[in-house]
C-alpha positions in Angstrom: -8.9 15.1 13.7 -8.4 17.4 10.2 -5.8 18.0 7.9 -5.1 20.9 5.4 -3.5 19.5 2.6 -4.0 20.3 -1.6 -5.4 23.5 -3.4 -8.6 22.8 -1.9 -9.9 26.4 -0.7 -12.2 24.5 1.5 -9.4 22.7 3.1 -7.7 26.3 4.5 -10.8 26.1 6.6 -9.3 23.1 8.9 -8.1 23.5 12.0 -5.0 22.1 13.6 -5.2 18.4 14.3 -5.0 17.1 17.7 -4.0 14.2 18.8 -6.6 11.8 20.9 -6.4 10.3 24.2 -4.7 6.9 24.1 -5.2 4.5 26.5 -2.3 2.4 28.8 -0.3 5.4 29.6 1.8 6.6 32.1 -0.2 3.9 34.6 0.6 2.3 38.2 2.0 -0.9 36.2 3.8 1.3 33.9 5.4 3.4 36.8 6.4 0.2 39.0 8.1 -1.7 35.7 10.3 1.7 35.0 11.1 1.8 38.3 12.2 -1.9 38.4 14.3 -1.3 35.1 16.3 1.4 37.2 17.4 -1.0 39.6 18.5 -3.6 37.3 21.1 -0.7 35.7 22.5 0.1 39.0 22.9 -3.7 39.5 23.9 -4.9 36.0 28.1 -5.5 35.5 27.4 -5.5 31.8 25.5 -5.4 29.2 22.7 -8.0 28.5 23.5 -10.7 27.0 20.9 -10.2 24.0 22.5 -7.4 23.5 23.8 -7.0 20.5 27.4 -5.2 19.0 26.4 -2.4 17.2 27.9 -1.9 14.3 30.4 1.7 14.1 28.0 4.5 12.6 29.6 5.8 9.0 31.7 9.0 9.5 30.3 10.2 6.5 27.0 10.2 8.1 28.1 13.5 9.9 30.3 15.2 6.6 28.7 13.7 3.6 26.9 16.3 1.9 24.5 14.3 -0.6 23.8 12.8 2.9 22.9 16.0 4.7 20.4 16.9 1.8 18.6 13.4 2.1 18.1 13.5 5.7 17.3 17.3 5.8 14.5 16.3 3.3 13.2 13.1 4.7 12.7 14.9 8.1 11.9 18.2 7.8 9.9 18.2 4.6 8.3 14.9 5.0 8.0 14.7 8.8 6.3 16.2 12.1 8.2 19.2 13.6 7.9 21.7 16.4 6.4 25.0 14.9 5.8 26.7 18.2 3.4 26.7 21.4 0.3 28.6 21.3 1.1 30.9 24.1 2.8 32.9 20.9 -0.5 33.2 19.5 -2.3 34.7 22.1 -5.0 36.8 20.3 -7.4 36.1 16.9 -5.1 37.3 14.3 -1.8 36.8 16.5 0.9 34.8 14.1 4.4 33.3 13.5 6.3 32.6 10.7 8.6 30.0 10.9 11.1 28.7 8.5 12.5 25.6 10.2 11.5 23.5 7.4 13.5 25.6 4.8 10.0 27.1 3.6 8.6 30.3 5.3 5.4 28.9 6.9 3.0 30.8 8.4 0.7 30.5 11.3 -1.9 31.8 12.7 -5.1 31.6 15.3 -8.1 32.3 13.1 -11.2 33.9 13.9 -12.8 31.1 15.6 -9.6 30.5 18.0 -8.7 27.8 15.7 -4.6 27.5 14.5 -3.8 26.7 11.2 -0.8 26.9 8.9 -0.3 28.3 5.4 3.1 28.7 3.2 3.5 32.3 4.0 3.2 32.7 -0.1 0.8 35.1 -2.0 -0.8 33.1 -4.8 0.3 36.4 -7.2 4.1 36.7 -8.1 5.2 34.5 -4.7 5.8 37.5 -2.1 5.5 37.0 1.6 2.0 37.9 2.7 3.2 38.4 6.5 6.4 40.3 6.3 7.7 39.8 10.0 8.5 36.7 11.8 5.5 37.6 14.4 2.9 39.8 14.7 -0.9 40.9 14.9 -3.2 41.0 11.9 -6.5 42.7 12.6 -9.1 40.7 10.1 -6.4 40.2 7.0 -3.3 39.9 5.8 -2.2 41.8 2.6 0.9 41.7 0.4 2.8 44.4 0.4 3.9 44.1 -3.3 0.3 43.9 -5.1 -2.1 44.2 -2.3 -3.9 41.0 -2.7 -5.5 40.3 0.8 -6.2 37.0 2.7 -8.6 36.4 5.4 -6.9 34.6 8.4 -8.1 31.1 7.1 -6.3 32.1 4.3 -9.2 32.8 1.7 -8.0 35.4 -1.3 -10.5 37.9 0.1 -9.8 41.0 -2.9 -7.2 41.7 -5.9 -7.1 45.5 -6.9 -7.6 45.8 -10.3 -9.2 42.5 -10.3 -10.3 44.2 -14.0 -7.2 43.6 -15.3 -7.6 39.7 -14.8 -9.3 37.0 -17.4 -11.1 34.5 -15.9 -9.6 35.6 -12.1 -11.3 32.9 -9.8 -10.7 34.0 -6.1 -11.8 30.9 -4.8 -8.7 29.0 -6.5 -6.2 31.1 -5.4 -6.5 30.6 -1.5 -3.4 30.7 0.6 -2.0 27.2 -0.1 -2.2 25.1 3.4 0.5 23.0 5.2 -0.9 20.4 7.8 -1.2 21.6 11.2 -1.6 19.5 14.4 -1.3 19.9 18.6 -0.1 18.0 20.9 -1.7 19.9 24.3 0.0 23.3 23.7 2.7 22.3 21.7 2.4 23.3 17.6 3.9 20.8 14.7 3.7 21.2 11.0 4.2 19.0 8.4 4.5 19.8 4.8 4.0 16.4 3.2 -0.2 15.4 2.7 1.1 11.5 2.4 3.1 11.6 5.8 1.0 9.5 9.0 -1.2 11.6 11.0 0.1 13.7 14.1 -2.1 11.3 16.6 0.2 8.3 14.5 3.6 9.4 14.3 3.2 10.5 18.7 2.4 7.3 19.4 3.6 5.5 21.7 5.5 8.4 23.6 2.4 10.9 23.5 0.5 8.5 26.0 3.0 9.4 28.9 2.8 12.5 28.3 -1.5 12.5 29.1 -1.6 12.4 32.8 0.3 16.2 32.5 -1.9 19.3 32.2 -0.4 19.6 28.4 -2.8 22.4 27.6 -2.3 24.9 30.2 1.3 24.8 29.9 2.7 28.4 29.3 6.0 28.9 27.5 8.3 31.0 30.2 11.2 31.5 28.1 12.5 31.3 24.5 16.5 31.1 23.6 18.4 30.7 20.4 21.6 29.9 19.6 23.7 29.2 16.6 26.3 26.4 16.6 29.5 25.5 14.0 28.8 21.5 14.1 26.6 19.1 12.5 23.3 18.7 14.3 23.4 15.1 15.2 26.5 16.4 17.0 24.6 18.5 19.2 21.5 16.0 19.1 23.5 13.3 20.0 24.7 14.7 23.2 21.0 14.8 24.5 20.6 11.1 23.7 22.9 9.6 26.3 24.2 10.2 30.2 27.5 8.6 29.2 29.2 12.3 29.4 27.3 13.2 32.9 30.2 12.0 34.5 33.3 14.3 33.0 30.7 17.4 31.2 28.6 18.1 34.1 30.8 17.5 37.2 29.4 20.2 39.4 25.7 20.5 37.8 23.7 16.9 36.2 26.4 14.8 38.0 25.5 15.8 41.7 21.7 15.5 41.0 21.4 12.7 39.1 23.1 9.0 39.3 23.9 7.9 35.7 24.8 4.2 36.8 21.2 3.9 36.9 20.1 5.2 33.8 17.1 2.9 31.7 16.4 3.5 28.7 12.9 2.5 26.5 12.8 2.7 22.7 9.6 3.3 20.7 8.5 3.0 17.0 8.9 6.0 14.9 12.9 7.1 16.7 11.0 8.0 19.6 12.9 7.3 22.9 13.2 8.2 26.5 16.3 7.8 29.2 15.0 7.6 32.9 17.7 8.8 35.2 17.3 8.7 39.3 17.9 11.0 41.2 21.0 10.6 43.9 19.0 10.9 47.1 15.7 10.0 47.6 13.0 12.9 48.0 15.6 15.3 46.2 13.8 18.2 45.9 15.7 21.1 44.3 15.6 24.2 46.4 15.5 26.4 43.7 12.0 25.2 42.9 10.0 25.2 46.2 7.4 27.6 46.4 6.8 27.3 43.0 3.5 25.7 40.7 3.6 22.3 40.1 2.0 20.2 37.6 -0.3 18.7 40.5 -0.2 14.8 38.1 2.9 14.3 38.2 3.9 10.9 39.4 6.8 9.4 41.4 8.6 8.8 37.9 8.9 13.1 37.3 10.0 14.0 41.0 12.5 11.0 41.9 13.6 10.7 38.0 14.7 13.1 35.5 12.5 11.1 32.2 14.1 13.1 29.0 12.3 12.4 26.1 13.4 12.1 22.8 10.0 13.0 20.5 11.6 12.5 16.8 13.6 14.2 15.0 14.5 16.8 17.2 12.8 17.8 20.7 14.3 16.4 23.6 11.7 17.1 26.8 13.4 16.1 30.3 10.1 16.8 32.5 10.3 18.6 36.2 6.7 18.5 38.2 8.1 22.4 38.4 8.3 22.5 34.2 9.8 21.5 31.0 12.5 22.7 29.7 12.9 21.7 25.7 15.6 21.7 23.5 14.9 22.0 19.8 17.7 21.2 17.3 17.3 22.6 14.0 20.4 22.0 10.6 20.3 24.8 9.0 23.8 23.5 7.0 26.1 20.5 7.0 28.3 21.9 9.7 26.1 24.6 11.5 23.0 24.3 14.0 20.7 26.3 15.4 19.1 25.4 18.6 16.0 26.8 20.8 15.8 26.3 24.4 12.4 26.3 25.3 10.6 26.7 29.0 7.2 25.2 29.2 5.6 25.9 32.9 2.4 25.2 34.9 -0.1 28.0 34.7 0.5 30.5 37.8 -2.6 32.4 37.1 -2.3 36.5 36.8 0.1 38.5 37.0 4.4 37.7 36.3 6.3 34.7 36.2 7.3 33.5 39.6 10.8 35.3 40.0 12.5 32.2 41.0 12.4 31.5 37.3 15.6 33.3 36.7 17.4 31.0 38.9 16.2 28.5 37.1 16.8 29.6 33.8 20.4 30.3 34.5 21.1 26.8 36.1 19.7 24.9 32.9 21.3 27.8 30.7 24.5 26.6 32.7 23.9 22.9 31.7 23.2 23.6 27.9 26.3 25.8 27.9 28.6 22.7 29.2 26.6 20.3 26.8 27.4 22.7 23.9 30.9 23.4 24.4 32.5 20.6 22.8 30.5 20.9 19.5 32.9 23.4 17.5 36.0 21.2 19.2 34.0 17.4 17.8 33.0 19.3 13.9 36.9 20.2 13.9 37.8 16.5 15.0 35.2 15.0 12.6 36.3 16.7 9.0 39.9 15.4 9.6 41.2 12.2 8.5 41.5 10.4 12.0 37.5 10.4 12.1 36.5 6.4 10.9 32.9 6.5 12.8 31.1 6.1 16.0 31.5 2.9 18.0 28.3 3.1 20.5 27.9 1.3 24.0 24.3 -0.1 25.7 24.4 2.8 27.3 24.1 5.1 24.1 21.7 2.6 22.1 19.3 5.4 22.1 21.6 7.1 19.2 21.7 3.3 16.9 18.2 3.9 17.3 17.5 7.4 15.9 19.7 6.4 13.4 17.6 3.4 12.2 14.3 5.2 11.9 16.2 8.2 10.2 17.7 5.3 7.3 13.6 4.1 7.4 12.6 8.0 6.6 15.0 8.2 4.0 14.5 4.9 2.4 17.4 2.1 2.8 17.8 2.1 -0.7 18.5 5.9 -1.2 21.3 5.9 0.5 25.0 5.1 -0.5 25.9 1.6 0.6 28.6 2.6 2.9 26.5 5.1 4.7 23.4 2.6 5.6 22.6 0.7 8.9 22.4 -2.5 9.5 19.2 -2.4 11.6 19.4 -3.9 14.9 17.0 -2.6 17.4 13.9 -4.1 16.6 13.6 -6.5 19.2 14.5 -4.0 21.6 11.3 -1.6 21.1 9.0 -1.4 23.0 5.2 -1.3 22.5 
């Protein structure tokens, strides 16, 4: 495991972390007690009775903007985030520039296969060195202001005119690196040297992931789109199956039965809802014929397990695939989400055609999850909006909440805005 962190030229040369195999994962035990927590939802008539009232989440949590900048910082400048998979990376020099972060970051799979990230900076007067959001470098990237040229582990390789320079040290002025980790195929960055290492801030939720073939997953399909509502409005929405009911009538509804929906907390806001399916050895139609993660267990093809991995991916896992969705602020009232397909490698050749079909029906689904965001911001600016009362059912929000107040720092944030926390004896190890 390596991090790139400082002014270090030596430490451009890292590659992306990876996290490590963890024992007591998705196991026999582990499968039968998930199962067993299904059955007690469809059984319960309310709530346990440790359970406790939640206090109402502050409405100005959602249209406070000194509260929108701490958050935005805490978790996207000091935390783990999606950066992309490395099917977008496909050749030695292939890169990405992402910006999700607020800073343009660039990465890129270096001459020894290796991925690693750099702020897409030049160490000159500050202009991008990569001047497209994707591309192929051949050996070298060079800035199209000055010239100055980087090898793809980010070395300052030449200056023209180096002449005109006193004291010009090329060994100092090395692309500056941002830490860089994988989870199987899956890229994160993180810009702050001081936060926990990948491998730390996965764990637990990483360890049910390990049974899957994580790194020969291919990414199918890639969509954007741009929403007028705060992102935890959006994120929210992925958090619970309280709206199955009423939102997805003719789609989630039919397949799934809500009533027996468990959910399982985990330290740093991860969480996961487990949802049955209606009728036993449901198989959807549109998928036979199709590969299959060959691993998956009884809890992926008579369950739909959506995973929340902090602060923003939501992974609902199919023996067929995994669809993603990643939920990006990018302002106090406006979103921008990616809806990602991750697939089991089919060998040569095209994507399975029945992929459109599929596509279009969990397009469908997003489209019905989205469409009450612009109606909620409206509702949530006016006067009538006090805050969020949450059931047992929508604990999984509470608890995103909490670790987001823990990222911040309890103490940086308004009194009237904070959480009182109580979760803690509800997560899991």
């Amino acid at each position: 495991m390596t991090t790139t962190t400082g002014d270090d030229p030596k430490a451009s040369q890292a590659p992306a972390e990876r996290s490590a195999p963890s024992p007591a994962g998705l196991d026999a035990e582990t499968i039968e007690r998930w199962k067993a927590g299904v059955a007690a939802e469809r059984g319960r008539g309310s709530p346990p009775e440790s359970f406790p009232r939640l206090p109402d989440i502050p409405a100005g949590r959602y249209t406070d903007p000194a509260f929108y900048e701490l958050e935005r910082e805490a978790l996207l400048k000091r935390g783990w985030v999606y950066a992309g998979h490395s099917d977008q990376l496909p050749e030695v020099g292939s890169f990405i520039v992402t910006k999700v972060t607020g800073a343009p970051i660039l990465v890129v799979r270096g001459e020894n296969r290796a991925i690693r990230a750099f702020y897409n900076t030049c160490r000159h007067r500050g202009a991008p060195v990569a001047r497209t959001d994707s591309g192929q470098a051949t050996r070298s990237f060079t800035c199209g202001y000055h010239g100055w040229t980087y090898l793809l582990d980010g070395t300052l390789a030449s200056v023209p005119d180096a002449r005109d320079f006193a004291g010009l040290d090329l060994s100092c002025r090395s692309l500056v690196p941002v830490r860089c980790g994988q989870l199987g195929n899956f890229i994160f960055v993180c810009e702050d040297d001081k936060a926990e290492p990948l491998e730390t801030f996965l764990e637990p939720i990483a360890r049910f992931f390990r049974h899957l073939p994580l790194h020969e997953l291919r990414l199918v399909h890639r969509r954007t789109i741009e929403l007028d509502g705060n992102y935890k409005v959006v994120l929210e929405n992925f958090l619970e199956a309280y709206h199955f009911r009423l939102l997805h009538q003719q789609t989630t509804h039919r397949i799934f039965d809500a009533t027996g929906t468990s959910v399982h907390l985990w330290k740093n806001g991860h969480s996961m809802m487990l949802t049955p399916n209606r009728r036993a050895n449901w198989v959807d139609p549109g998928t036979i014929g199709m590969p299959e993660m060959a691993t998956a267990t009884t809890i992926e093809r008579d369950h739909n397990p959506s995973y929340s991995l902090f602060p923003n991916l939501i992974l609902p896992i199919a023996p067929s695939g995994i669809p993603c969705v990643a939920i990006w602020p990018i302002g106090l009232g406006r979103t921008m989400m990616e809806v990602l397909w991750f697939a089991p490698d089919w060998g040569g050749g095209e994507r399975d055609p029945l992929w459109e079909t599929r596509i279009a029906n969990f397009d469908r689904i997003v489209d019905e999850d989205v469409s009450f965001v612009a109606p909620i911001q409206a509702s949530i600016s006016s006067p009538g909006f006090k805050g969020v009362p949450l059931s047992y059912q929508e604990r999984r929000i509470y608890h995103w909440h909490e670790e987001l107040d823990r990222r911040i720092g309890v103490e940086r944030i308004p009194r009237l805005l904070r959480l009182a926390p109580m979760l803690g004896a509800l997560i899991e190890d």
